[in-house]
C-alpha positions, 0 to 999 in steps of 0.5 A: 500500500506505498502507493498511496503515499505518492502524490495525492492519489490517496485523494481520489480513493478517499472521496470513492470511498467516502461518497459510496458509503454516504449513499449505502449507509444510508440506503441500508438504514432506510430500508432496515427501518423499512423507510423505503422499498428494497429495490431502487428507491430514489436516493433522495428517499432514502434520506427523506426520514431521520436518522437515515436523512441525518445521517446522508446530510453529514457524510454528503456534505464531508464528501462534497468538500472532499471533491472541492474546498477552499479555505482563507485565513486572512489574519496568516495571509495564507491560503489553502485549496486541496481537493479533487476538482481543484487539484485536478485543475491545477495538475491541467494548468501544470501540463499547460506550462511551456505548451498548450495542450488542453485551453486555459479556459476549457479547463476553467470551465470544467472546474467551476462546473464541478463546483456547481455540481458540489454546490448542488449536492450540499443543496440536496444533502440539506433541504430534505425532498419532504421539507422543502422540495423546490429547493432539493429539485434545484439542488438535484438539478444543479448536481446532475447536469453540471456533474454530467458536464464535467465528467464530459468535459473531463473526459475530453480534456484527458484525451487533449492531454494524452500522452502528457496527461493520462494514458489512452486506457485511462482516456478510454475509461473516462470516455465509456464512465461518461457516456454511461452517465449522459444516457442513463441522465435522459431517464431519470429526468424523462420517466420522473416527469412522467410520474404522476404519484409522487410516493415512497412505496411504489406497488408493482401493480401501480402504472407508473412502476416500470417509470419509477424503477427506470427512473431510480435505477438511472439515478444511482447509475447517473451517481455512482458513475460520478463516483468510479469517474473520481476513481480514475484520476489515481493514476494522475494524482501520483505524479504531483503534489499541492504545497502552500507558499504564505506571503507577509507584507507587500514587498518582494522580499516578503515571498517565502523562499523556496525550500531544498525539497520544493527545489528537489520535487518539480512535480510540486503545484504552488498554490 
């Protein structure tokens, strides 16, 4: 397990394991509590009633500042930004230096489209689908096309980067997670549509079952496609690292100088 020592790589394998525990621990609560239905509930359902909703609330919002966060303390002047969309951001703009491989403001359009989904899915972990249900479709939507937009994006900024950035099975691997995410997303918003009883418990001899299953099954397919696409950024998040440079006053003099290991790691980002 040295591997997980290199690099960020470990970063990736947190937020994979992570974010699949906070939809199964959460599925598996509900459904002991007989909250919901064995067979495909709506995520959202699974985190409509407490504890299971608590508990969803909690461990989604732990994954989303996994997958982005940005922190300031203004009194030390330092600032510190460590996650997985913001690293993958910097690891694109670091192969960008000396040639421009993938454009500047495709790969800033990725990162903020990951920021969004993130916004979305602490909109969602927040505002229960009972409570306040406006504002958890706002947030669902925001999390799902946005998140489906970036595992795109990302998909085709690997294959601009290739070789310097991924290998061509790891671009493949990104291109099919992708592809399985955009279709499995038409579903899940067209059969929620056409639902016409909004309820918990579905009866298999209700109508709108077959819609309802299409929809649920689509749903987990669409987020855990996100998850195992985070999955793939392992091998990329070996080669560097993220190191915190703080500034004092306004001068030049005022740069922190350059220690012997940043000298010796060029694979280093400065924040």
């Amino acid at each position: 397990m040295c591997w997980l020592t290199r690099g960020l790589c470990w970063l990736p394998l947190f937020l994979w394991t992570w974010s699949s525990c906070s939809f199964l621990v959460s599925y598996l609560v509900s459904v002991l509590r007989h909250d919901v239905d064995v067979i495909f509930p709506y995520i959202s359902d699974t985190a409509a009633k407490p504890p299971e909703s608590c508990i969803f609330g909690l461990m989604t919002v732990v994954s989303a500042f996994a997958v982005t966060c940005l922190e300031k303390s203004d009194q030390e002047a330092t600032e510190k930004r460590i996650a997985t969309i913001y690293a993958r951001y910097k690891y694109v703009d670091k192969l960008n230096e000396g040639t421009i491989v993938v454009h500047p403001q495709l790969n800033s359009t990725a990162f903020w489209l990951g920021m969004i989904s993130c916004l979305g899915m602490c909109i969602v972990a927040t505002f229960q689908e009972f409570a306040v249900n406006v504002v958890h479709l706002i947030g669902a939507g925001l999390f799902f096309i946005s998140g489906v937009l970036y595992v795109i994006l990302q998909s085709y900024i690997s294959y601009k980067a290739h070789p310097l950035g991924s290998s061509r099975r790891v671009c493949w691997t990104r291109a099919g997670i992708a592809s399985l995410a955009t279709l499995a997303f038409f579903p899940t918003v067209v059969c929620a549509c056409l639902i016409k009883q909004d309820a918990i418990h579905v009866d298999p001899k209700d109508k709108d079952y077959p819609l309802h299953m299409a929809s649920a099954a689509c749903e987990w397919i669409v987020t855990f496609s996100f998850i195992f696409f985070f999955l793939t950024f392992i091998d990329d998040f070996k080669l560097f690292t993220l190191r915190v440079v703080s500034e004092c006053g306004d001068g030049p003099s005022a740069y922190a100088p350059v220690s012997r290991q940043q000298q010796e790691n060029p694979s280093a980002v400065h924040l």
